[in-house]
N, C-alpha and C positions, 0 to 999 in steps of 0.2 A: 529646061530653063523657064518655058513659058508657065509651068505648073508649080514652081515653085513662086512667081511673082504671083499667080492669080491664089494660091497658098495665103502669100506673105499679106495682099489686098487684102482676102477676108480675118485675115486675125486681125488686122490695123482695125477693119469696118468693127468686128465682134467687141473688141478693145474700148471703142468710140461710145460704138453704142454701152453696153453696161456702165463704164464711168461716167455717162453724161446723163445717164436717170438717176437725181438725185432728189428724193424730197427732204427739205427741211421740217425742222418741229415746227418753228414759227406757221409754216405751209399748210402743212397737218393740222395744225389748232386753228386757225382759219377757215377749214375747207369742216373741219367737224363742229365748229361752233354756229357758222351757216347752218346745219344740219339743226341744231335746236334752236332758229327760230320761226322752222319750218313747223306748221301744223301737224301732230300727229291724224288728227280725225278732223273732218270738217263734216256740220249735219247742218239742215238749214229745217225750218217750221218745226223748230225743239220743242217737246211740250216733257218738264220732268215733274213727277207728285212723289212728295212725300207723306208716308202715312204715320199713323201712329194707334196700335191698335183697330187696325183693320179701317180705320177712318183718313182721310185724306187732309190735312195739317197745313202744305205749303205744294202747292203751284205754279211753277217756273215755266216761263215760255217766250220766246226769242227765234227772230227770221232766220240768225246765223249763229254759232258757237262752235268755235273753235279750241281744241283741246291742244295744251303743249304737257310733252312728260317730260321729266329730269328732277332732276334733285327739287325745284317750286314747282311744282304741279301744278296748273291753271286752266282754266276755262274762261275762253273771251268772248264776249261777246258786242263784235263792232256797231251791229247796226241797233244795239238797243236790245230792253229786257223788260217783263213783265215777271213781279212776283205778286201773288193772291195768299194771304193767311187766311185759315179757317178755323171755326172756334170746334169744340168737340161733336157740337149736332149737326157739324157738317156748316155751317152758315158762316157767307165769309164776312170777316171781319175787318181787313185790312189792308192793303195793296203798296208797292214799290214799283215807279217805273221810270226808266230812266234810257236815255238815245245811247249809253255805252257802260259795259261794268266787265266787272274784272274777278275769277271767283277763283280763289287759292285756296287747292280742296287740304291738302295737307294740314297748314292754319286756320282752316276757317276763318276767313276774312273775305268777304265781299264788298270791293269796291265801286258805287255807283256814280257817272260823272255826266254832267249836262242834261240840264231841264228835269231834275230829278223832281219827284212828286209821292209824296205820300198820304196816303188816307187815312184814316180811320171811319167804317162805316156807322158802328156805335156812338161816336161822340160828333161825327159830323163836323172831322178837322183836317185838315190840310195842308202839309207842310210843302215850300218849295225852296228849292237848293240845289248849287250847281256840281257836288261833292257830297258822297255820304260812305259811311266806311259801316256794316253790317257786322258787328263781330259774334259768328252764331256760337262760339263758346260758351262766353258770357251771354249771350239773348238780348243785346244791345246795339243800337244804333246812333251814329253819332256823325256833328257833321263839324267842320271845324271852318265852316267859310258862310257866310251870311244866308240868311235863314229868313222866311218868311213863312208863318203861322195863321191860319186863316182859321177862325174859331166863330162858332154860330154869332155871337154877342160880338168880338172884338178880332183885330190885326194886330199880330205885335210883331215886329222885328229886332235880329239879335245877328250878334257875330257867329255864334255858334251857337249847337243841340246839343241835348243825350236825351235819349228815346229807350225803352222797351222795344221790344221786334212787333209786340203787337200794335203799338204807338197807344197805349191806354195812359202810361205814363210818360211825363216828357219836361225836361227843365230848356228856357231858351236864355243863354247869357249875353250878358252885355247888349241886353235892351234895347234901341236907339228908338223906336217908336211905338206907342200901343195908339190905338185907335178904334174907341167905339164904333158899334156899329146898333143907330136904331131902327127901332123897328119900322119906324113908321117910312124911313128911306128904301129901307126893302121893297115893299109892296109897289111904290112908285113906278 
């Protein structure tokens, strides 16, 4: 009698437990979409070069970058980025740097945002802007949020860019102020 109640106990317990682990899909899809907004790779003092014919072309370097994979594939980078363009003799040309951006390898689309700065070494110009969108398909950059242009002679500001990558060419829309700059203020 005794071995059939301590029998009967363990089927009840056996019983309990299997029907009482249950995951739902909703649970499931939760517990695995946590999983992609975790960093696949995290590196820190990134330095990446691109070359082109044996010569070094672009410059990437960043404290932190963080890699997600999945269907958008991206590369983040929290604490801010530096890019360097270089002309073919190796001499650079032109720089991007920005406190955070955002680089969607799939699309090629690099997004830069806050205290963004652009150079151009050759023509001695300067853009600054809090948003800028890199599209290295087309070899463009553009920025769609207020803009300021520092150029040897003059300042002008505008709601928005379109740039070249190398920043050689550049339209700035919807104006709101130009402002000379003479010379003779300089030297002062």
């Amino acid at each position: 009698m005794f071995l059939k109640s301590i029998k009967s106990i363990i089927l009840v317990l056996t019983g309990v437990i299997i029907f009482s682990c249950e995951n739902s899909i909703s649970r499931i899809n939760e517990i695995t979409q946590l999983e992609d907004t975790l960093a696949a790779i995290t590196t820190y003092d990134i330095v990446y070069e691109r070359s082109d014919s044996g010569f070094i072309r672009v410059r990437l370097s960043s404290p932190l970058m963080k890699r997600y994979v999945g269907e958008d594939e991206y590369n983040e980078f929290p604490n801010g980025f530096e890019i360097i363009f270089f002309n073919k003799n190796g001499d650079q040309t032109s720089y991007i740097t920005a406190n955070y951006g955002i680089d969607y390898r799939k699309r090629k689309i690099m997004n830069a945002r806050n205290n963004v700065v652009i150079q151009n070494y050759e023509t001695n110009e300067e853009l600054y802007t809090e948003n800028l969108i890199w599209n290295q398909k087309k070899n463009i950059i553009k920025s769609n949020t207020f803009v300021k242009l520092v150029m040897p002679d003059k300042t002008i500001f505008g709601d928005s860019m379109w740039a070249n990558e190398e920043f050689t060419e550049h339209e700035i829309y919807n104006i709101k102020g130009q402002f000379d700059i003479e010379e003779d203020s300089i030297s002062r």
